[in-house]
C-alpha positions in Angstrom: 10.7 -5.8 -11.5 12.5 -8.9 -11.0 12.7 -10.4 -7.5 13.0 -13.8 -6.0 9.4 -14.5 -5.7 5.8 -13.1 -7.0 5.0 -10.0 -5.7 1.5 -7.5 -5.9 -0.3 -4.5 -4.2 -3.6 -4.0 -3.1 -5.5 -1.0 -2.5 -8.6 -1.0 -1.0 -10.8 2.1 0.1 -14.2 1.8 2.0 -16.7 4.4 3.8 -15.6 5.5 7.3 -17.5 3.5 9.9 -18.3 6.5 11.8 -21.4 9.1 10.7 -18.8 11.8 9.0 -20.3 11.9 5.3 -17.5 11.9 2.6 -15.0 10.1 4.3 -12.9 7.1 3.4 -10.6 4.3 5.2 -7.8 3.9 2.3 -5.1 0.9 2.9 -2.5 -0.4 0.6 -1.2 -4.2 1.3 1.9 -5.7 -0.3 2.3 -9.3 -1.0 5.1 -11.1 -1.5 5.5 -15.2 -2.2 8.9 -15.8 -1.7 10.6 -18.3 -4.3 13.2 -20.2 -1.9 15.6 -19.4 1.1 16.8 -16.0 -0.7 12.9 -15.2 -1.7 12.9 -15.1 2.2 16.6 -13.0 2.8 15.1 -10.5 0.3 11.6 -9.7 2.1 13.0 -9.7 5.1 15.9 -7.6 4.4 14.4 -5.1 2.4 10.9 -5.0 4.6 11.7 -1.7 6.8 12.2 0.1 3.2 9.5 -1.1 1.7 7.3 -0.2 4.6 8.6 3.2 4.7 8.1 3.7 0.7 3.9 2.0 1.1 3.4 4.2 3.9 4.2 7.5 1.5 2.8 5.5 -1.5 -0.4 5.3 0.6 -0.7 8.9 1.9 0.5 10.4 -1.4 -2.7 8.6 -3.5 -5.1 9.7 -0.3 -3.9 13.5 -0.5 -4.0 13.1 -4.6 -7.5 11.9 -3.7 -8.6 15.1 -0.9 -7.2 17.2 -4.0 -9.4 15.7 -6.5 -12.7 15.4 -4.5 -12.1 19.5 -3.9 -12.1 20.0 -7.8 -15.6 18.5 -8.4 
């Protein structure tokens, strides 16, 4: 993708801190390094969508991932 600045994702999953066996906290991050004034127009501009597309990026591997633990 091509975009005025360096951009990755992050996913991290650890153990639930509480004492329900099985569980995981899931998160996905975003990054973006803006290259310039329009680096910054473009992440700010397009932030609400992009939050909106991580959110269901997010759920969508976690319920992948309940699917998959029931197969085993």
């Amino acid at each position: 993708m091509k975009a005025p600045g360096k951009a990755w994702l992050e996913f991290q999953s650890v153990p639930s801190p509480d004492e329900r066996e099985g569980k995981t906290i899931f998160t996905a991050t975003a990054y973006f390094a803006p290259r310039g004034f329009w680096g910054f127009i473009y992440w700010y501009a397009l932030w609400p969508f992009h939050k909106f597309i991580f959110a269901g990026l997010a759920r969508g591997i976690a319920s992948r991932a309940r699917v998959l633990q029931h197969d085993f």
